[in-house]
N, C-alpha and C positions, 0 to 999 in steps of 0.2 A: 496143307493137309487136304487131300481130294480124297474124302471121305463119297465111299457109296451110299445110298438111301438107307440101306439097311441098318448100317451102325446108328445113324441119327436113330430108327425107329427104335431099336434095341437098349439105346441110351434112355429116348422118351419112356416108353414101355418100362426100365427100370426103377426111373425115379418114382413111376406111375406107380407100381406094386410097392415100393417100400412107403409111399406116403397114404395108401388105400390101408396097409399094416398097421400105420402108425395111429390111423385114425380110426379101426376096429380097435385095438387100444381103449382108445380115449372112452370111445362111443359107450361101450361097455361098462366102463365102469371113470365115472366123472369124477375128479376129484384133484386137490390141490397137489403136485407132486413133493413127494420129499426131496430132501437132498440130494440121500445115494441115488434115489431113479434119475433125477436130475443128472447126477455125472455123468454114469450108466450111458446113458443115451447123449450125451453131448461128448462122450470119446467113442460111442459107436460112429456119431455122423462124421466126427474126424479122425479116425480112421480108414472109415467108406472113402474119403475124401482123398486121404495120403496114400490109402494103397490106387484108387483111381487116376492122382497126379504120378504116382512111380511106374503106371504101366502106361500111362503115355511118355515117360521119358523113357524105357524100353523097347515101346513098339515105335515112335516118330521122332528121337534124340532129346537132347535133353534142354536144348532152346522151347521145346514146347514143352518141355515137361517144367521148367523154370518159371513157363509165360502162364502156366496154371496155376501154380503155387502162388507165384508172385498176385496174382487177381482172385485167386478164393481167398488168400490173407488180406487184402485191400478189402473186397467184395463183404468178410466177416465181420473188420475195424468196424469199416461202415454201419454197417446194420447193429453196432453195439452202440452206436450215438443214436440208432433210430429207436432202442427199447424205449430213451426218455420218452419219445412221443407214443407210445405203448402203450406206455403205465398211465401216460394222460388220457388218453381217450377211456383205457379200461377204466380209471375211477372217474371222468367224466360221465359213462352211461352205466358206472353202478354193476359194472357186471360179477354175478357170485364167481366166488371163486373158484367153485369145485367146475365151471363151466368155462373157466379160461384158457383149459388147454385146446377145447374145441375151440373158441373165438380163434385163437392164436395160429391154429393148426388152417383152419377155413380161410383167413386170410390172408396166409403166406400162399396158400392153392392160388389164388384171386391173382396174389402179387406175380405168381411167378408163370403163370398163363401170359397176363398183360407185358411182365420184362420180357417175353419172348418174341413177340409181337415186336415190342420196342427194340428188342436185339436186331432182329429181324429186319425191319425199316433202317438201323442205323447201320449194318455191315452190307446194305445194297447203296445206300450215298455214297456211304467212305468208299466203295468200289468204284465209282463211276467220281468222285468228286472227291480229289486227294487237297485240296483246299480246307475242309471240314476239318482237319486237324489243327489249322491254325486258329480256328473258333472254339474246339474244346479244349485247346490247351490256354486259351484266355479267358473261358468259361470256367475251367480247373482252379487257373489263380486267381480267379475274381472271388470264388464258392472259398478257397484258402481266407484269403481278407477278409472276404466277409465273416466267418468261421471266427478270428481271431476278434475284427473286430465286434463283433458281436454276442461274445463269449458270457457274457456276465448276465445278459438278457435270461429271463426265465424262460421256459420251452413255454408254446400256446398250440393249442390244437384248434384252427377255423372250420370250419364244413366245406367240405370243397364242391365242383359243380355236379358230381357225381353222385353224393350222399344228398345233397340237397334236390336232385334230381330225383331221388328213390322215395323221399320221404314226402314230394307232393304228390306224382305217381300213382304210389304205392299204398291204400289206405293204413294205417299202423297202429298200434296199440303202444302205452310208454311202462305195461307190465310186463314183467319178465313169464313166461312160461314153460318154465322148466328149463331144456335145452330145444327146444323147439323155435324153427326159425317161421314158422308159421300157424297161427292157431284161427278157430271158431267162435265167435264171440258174437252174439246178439246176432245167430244166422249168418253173418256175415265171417269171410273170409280176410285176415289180417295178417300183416307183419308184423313179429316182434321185436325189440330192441337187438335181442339177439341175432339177428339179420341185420340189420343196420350197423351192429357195429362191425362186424365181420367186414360189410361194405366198406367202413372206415376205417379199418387196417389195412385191407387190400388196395384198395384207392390213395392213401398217403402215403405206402408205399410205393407205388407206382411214383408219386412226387419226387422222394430219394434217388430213384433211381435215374432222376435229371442226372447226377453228380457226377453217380457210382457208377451209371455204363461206360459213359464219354473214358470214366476214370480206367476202365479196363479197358477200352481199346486202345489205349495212352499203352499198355505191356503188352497187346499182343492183335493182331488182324486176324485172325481165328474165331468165325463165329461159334464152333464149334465151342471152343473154349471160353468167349465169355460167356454162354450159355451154360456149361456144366458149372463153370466157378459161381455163376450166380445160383445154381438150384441148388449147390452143396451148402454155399452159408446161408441162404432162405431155409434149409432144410433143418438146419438145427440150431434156429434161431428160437423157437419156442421153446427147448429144452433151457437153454442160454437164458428166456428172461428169467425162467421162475429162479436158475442155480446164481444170479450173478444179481438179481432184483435190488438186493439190501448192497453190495456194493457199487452202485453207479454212481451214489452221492460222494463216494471217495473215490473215482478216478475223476478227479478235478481237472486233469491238462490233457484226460482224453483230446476235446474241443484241438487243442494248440498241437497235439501228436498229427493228428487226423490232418487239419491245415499245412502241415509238413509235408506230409503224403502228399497231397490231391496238389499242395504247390509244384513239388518236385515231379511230380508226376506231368501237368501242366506244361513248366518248361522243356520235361523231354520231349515232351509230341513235337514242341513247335522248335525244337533242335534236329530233329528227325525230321520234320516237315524239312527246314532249310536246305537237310544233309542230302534228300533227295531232290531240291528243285535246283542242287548243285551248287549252293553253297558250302566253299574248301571248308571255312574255319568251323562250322558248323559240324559237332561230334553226334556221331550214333551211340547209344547209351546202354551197355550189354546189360539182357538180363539178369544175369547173375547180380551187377549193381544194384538195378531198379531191387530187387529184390534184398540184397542188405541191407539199402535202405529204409525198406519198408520194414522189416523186424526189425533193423535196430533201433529206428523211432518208436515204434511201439513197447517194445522193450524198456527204454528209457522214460519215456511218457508214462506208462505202469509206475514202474519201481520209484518214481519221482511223485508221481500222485498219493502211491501210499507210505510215503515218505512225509510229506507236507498233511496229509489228512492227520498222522499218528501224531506230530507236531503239535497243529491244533490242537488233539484228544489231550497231550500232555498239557498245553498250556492251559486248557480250559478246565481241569482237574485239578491243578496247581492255583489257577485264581482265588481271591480271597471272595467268600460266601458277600451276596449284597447286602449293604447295613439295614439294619428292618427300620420301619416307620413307628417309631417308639410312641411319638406325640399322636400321630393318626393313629396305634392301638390304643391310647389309651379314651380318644376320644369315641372310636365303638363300645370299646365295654361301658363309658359314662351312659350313651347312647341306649346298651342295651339295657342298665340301671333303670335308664329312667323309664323308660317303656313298661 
């Protein structure tokens, strides 16, 4: 794709107005959203998304239009395993809720400045250093393993050097003030937690995106394109946590779908790698595959999650009530007697 300067600015410039929109929104008026707003805005952003992937498979064929779809579907998976770390850090610093859309909204801006940078860095190596793909396709399936084995682990949120960097810095305050990412206090000029955490979404994210770039340039050499794939699933990833919050605890094999992906993904790079350093038995892996792939694991990994969750709900409904401690009650109310 030898895209002119223009289209890039046109593109930047786009996502720039609909995300300045979405945050006069918020700004205005704070508050927890409901459901329908919720949908509302999580089938406009995909939407935006599928009519953006269908005009690049009309204007540049349909190999790029495949290697779009195929990476904002990976690029979304992803970011739906990152809410668990979300919801950590938001009830780790307490933040109201009627001020979560702003947190959410400020730090996908954060994320998706830094992925671009990191896009940026990693489509000038892979150009000069066609090696790097045997690295991320064993970084792919190492992040798989690790993924599976490490599944049952509860999520943890650490500070990383960047938050910890803002908050010696930076002098801080640990009350909240209003929506306000800076306030006045005793003369002095301060940050509030609200700034911090914003830092903390933006910067863990950037973490993720160890996985999830390497993982999208596994479908396509188009900076172009993992650039838009990645601002379309950043883009309506806030909508996503508030409508999908109460169901994360029941997609249980999310974790083991995702490991499927980022494996398969893995060994294609480094089958492609081979395929071009002129190894015969070594297959090129059409996108159209990579891409059934990728929905039909997700697909199955869903419907099998809440599958196994509903299971549970029936077993644990169906269990017989615990026997009560007959002798320990009667020795309170002796207790309360004697008192």
């Amino acid at each position: 794709m030898n895209l002119p300067a223009w289209v890039w600015v046109a593109t930047v410039a786009g996502f720039a107005l609909v995300l300045a929109f979405d945050f006069w929104l918020v700004a205005r008026n704070p508050h927890e959203p409901s459901f329908r707003e919720c949908v509302s805005w999580v089938l406009f952003y995909v939407g935006l998304a599928v009519v953006f992937g269908i005009g690049l498979w009309v204007l540049w064929g349909g190999d790029h239009g495949g290697e779009f779809f195929a990476g904002w579907i990976t690029e979304y998976s992803l970011s739906v395993d990152n809410l668990f770390v979300f919801l950590i850090i938001m009830s780790r610093f307490q933040v109201p809720r009627q001020y979560r859309q702003k947190v959410l909204l400020i730090g996908i801006i954060i994320a998706l400045v830094m992925r671009g940078g990191f896009i940026a860095a990693g489509a000038g190596a892979i150009s000069r250093f066609d090696w790097l793909f045997y690295i991320f396709g064993a970084f792919l399936i190492y992040t798989a393993w690790k993924l599976i084995g490490h599944e049952e682990e509860e999520a943890e949120f650490s500070e990383n050097i960047a938050l910890r960097t803002v908050r010696r810095v930076l002098p801080s305050t640990d009350k909240y003030q209003g929506a306000a990412m800076t306030a006045r206090i005793d003369g002095r000029r301060v940050v509030t937690p609200m700034l911090i955490v914003m830092v903390a979404i933006g910067t863990t994210d950037l973490l993720f995106a160890l996985d999830s770039i390497p993982a999208i340039f596994g479908l396509t050499r188009e900076p172009y394109i993992v650039f838009t794939a990645n601002a379309f699933a950043l883009m309506g990833l806030r909508q996503l946590f508030f409508l999908i919050g109460g169901l994360l605890d029941r997609l249980v094999y999310l974790s083991k779908g995702l490991s499927v992906v980022l494996a398969f993904i893995g060994v294609k790079l480094i089958m492609e790698a081979l395929h071009h350093d002129g190894v015969s038995w070594a297959p090129e892996v059409p996108i159209a595959v990579s891409l059934g792939v990728i929905i039909g694991t997700l697909i199955v990994t869903t419907i099998a999650s809440l599958i196994k969750t509903r299971m549970d709900d029936r077993r644990a409904a169906a269990a017989p009530p615990a026997p009560k401690d007959d002798a320990g009650e009667e020795d309170r109310q002796k207790a309360d007697i004697d008192s």
